[in-house]
N, C-alpha and C positions, 0 to 999 in steps of 0.2 A: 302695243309697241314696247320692247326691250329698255327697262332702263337704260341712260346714258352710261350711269354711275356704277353699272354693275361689273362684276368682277371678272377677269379675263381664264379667270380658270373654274369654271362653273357646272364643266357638263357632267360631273360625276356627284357633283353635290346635290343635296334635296334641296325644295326651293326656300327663302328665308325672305326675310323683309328687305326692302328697298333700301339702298341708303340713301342719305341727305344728298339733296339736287347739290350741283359744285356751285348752283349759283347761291345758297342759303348759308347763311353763317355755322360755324362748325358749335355744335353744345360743349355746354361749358366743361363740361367732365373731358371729351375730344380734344380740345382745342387745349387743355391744359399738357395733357398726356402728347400734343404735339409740338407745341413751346419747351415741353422737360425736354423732351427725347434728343430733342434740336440742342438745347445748353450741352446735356451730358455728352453727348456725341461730342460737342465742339469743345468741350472742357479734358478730355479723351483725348483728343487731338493733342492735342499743346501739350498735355499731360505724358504721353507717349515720344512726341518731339525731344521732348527734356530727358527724360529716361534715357531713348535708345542715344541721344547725345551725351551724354552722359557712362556709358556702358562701355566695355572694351577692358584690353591687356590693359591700357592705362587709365588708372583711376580718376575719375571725374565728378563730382560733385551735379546735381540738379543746380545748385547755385551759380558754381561755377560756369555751367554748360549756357544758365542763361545771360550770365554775364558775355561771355564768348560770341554768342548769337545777337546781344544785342549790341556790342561794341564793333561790333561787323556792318548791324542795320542803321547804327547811330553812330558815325564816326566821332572821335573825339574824347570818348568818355576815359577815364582816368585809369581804370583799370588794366585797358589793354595795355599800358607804355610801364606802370610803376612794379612790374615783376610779379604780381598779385596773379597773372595767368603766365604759367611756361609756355614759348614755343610751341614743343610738342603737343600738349591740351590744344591750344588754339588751332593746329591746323589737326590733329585725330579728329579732334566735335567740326570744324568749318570746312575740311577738303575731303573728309571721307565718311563722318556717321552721319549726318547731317542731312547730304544730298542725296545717299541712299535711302533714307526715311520719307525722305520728302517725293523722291520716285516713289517707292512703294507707296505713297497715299494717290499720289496720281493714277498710278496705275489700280489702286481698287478700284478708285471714284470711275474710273474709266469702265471697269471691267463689270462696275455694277449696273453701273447706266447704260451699257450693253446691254447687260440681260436684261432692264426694266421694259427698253423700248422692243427688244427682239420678242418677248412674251408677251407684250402688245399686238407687236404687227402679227407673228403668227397664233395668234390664242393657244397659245401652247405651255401647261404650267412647266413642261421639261426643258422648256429652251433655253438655252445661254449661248452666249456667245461663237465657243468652241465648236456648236451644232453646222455652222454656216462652212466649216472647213478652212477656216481663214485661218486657222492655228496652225493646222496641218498646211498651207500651202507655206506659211511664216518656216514651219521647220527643215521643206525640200529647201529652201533658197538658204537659211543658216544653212543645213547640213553641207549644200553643194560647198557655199565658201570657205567651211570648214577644212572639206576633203580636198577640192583642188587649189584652197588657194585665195587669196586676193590676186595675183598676179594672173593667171589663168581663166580670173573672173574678169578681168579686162579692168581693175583697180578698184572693184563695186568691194567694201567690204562687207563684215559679216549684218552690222545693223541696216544698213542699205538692202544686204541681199535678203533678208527675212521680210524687209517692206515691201519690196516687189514681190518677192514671193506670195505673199499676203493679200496682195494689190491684182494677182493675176488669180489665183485662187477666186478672189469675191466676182469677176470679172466672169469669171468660167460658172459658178454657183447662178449669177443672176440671166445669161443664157441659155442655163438649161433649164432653170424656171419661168422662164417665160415660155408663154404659150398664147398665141392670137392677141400680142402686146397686153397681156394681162399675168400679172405673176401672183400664182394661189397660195395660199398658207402651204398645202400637204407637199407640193412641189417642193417649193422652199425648203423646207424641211429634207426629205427624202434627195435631191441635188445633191444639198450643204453635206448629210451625212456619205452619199455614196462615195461621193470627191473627196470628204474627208478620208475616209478609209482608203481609196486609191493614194493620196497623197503620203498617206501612213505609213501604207507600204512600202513605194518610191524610198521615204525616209529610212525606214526600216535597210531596206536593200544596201544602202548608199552608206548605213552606218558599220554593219556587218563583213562589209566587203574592203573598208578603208583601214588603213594603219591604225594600229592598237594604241599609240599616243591620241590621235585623236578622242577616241571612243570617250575618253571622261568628258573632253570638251562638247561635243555633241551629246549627251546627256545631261549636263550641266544646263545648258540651255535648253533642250526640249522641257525639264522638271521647272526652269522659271528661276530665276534669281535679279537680284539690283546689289552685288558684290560689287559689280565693277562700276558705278553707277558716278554721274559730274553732274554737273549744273548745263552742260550744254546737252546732256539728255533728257533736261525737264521741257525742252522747250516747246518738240513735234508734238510729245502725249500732252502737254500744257494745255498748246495751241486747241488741241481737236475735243480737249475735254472741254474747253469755253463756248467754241464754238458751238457745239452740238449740245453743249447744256442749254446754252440760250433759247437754240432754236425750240430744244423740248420742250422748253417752263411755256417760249411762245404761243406753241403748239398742246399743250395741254387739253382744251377743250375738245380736238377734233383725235386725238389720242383716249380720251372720254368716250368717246362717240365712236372709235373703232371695238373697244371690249364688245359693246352691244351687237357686234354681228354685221358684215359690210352692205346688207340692207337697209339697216337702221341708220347707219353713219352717212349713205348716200341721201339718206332723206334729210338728213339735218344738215345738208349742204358738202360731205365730204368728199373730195375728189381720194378715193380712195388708193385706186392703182398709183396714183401718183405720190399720195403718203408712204406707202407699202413700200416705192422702189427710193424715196427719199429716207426712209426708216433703215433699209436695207443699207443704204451708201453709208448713212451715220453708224449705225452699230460696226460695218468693216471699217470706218474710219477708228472707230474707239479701242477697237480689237488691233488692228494693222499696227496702230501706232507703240501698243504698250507690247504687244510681243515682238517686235523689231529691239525693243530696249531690252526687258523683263525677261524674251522666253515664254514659253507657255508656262501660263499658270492659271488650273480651271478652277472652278466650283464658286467662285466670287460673284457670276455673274447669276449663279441658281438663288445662292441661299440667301443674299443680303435682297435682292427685289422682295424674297417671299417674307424673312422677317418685320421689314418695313411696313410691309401690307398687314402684316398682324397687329400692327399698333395703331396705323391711322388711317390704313383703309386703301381702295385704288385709284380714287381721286390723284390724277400725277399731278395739281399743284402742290399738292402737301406731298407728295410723296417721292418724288423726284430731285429735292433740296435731300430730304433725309437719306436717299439712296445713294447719294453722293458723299456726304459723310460718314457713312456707313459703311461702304464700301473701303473710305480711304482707313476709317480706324481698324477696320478687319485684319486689313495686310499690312498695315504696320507693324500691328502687334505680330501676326503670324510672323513678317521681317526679325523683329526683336526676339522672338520666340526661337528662331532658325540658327540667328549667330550667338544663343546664349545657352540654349541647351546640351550644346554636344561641344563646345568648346576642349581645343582650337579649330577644329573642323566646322564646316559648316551645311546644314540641311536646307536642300533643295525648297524652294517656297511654293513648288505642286504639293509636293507630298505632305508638308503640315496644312495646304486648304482642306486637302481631301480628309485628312486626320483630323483633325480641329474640329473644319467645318461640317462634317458629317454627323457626327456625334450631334453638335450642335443643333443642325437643321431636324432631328429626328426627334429631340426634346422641345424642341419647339411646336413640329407636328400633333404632341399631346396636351400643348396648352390649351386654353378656351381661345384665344386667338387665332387657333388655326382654320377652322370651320372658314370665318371672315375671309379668311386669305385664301382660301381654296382650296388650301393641304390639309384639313382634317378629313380622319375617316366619315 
């Protein structure tokens, strides 16, 4: 019988030793290398918070910015009322750098935990999120409100209509993958992409064909951004990243049990089909919600599951915390990276994952860590 614990991306690789059951404690060398990872990550965070608050036309201190954030979170403190912070500081860092940063973490955490569980359900080291055409169905329904309209749209606007878009899209993908109430990984897969590319087109069609004022805005958003970003946008992607992270850390052991091949997982109790089409819900719940806000923005959902797995393995209790973090400090920084480099203009947050992240993911590929994680030659 197939290890539990074996890796979900295996079929290209030679065979290697077993790793440690998820029921044995982690060695000591492991367990340290996953306690660091976990600080630096969450020290990265806050670290990144302070910065990008901090950052902008108007100058701001790290000092400063944490004063700002904490006299927000702790009413009272002395600073905010004796002139010590301007106006302007207080609401640049608390109404506009601040909530954007804190989007873009959600939405990595979002976009990574995507790809962890979607490269579970279909054993597929290529899959992300993006693959399912949930991105592309997100873009017909922006693009439509873009071109006719909120009014024309019957009042839906444009983050409403990216959601249903999104919401019908997944709808249409898990139809045409099912076959005899059972939905197979290759389906899955070849569905998500066919529909992706039908909807691409659609997009494509609908942007080409529309008023030339539109065109940047319908690019803007297909390339991904959190420019325009509040606090009542943290809420949906909030919501569905708690949700579906629970259910995952829950679910870990039978997520264990699906890498090994859906023979081996029905024998150690897994109702599989029913994992598979509840996997399928979660990953469009986690996609739906950040590209209704964000826009497309890919590559998050590839390269942060596979770096994780180069450090602690594919064990998802350990690895599902860090993909989460991970994920959120990737697009932060790419966030901070977009409104600082080409100032006063701003770069799209597709185009630095794929720049950034590529590069990254390829040097990674030649570390000794990569073998583990299924991406080494």
């Amino acid at each position: 019988m197939t290890n539990v614990n074996a890796s979900p991306i295996t079929t290209l690789d030679p065979p290697r030793p077993a790793p440690p059951s998820p029921r044995s404690p982690l060695p000591r060398p492991a367990a340290w290398r996953r306690h660091g990872t976990t600080a630096l990550l969450s020290v990265g965070i806050v670290l990144v918070i302070l910065i990008s608050a901090g950052s902008g036309p108007l100058a701001t201190s790290l000092a400063e910015a944490a004063k700002i954030i904490t006299g927000h979170l702790l009413p009272g403190m002395a600073w905010m009322s004796d002139g010590t912070i301007s106006v302007s500081q207080d609401q640049a860092v608390w109404n506009f750098r601040l909530p954007r940063t804190l989007l873009a973490g959600v939405a990595g955490a979002s976009l990574a935990l995507a790809g962890a569980l979607l490269q579970t359900n279909v054993r597929n080291p290529l899959a992300e999120p993006y693959i399912l055409g949930v991105s592309a169905g997100a873009g017909v329904g922006a693009v439509l409100a873009i071109v006719a309209g909120s009014t024309a749209m019957a009042g839906i606007g444009l983050n409403a209509a990216a959601f249903l878009g999104a919401a019908g899209a997944t709808v249409l993908v898990y139809l045409l993958a099912k076959q005899g109430g059972i939905i197979a990984p290759s389906r899955l897969i070849l569905a998500g992409v066919a529909l992706g590319s039908l909807l691409a087109a659609i997009t494509n069609f609908l942007t080409i064909t529309t008023e030339a004022q539109n065109v940047y805005s319908v690019l803007f958003f297909l390339l991904g951004s959190v420019s325009a970003a509040s606090y009542g946008q943290l809420v949906l992607p909030g919501l569905a990243l708690a949700v579906v992270g629970v259910y995952a850390m829950a679910r870990s052991r039978a997520l264990n049990a699906m890498l090994a091949g859906d023979e081996t997982a029905i024998a150690l109790g897994v109702n599989v089909t029913s994992m598979r089409r509840t996997l399928l819900l979660a990953t469009a719940l986690l996609t739906a919600t950040t590209v209704a806000v964000c826009g497309g923005i890919g590559f998050v959902g590839l390269v942060v599951p596979h770096a994780v797995r180069m450090i602690v393995g594919s064990d998802h209790r350990r690895m599902l915390p860090l993909v989460i973090l991970g994920g959120a400090l990737f697009l932060m920084l790419t966030d901070l990276l977009a409104r600082s480099v080409a100032q006063p203009a701003e770069i799209p947050l597709g185009i630095l994952t794929a720049a950034v992240g590529a590069p990254f993911f390829l040097w990674l590929m030649r570390t000794s860590g990569a073998r583990g994680a299924g991406v080494g030659a």
